[in-house]
NUVO-812308 format. One record per residue (C-alpha): residue in three letters; y, z, x. Coordinates in steps of 0.2 Angstrom, whole numbers, plus 5000, padded with zeros to 4 digits. Layout:
N
ALAYZX...
end
This chain:
53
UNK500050005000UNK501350055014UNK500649905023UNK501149795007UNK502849875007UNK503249845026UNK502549665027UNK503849625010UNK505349705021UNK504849605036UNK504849445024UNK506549485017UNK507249535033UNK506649355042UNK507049265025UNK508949345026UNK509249295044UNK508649125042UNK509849105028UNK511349205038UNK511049055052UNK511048915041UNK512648955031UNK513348995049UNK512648795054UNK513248745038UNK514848825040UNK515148745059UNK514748575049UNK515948605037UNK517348645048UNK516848495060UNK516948375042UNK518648435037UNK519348425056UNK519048225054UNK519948225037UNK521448335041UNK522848245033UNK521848305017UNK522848465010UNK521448545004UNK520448535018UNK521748625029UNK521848775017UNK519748755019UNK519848765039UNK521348885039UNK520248995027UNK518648985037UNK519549035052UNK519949205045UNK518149245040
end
């Protein structure tokens, strides 16, 4: 039973990294994106926002 409970905290734990990484990839790709379309208004408020977080 303990065994059960440990193995499904290792599985979240993993699960939660892996998604902690790829919105951190994903984010890096986003800011990449918007960095080619500068002149866009919204996508400087987007980069000048990500910067902060």
């Amino acid at each position: 039973m303990i065994d059960d409970l440990v193995g499904g905290l290792w599985l979240i734990i993993i699960i939660f990294i892996g998604y902690l990484e790829f919105i951190q990839l994903f984010h890096m790709l986003f800011i990449q994106l918007c960095f080619l379309f500068l002149p866009v208004p919204k996508c400087k408020a987007a980069v000048l926002r990500g910067a902060l977080f």
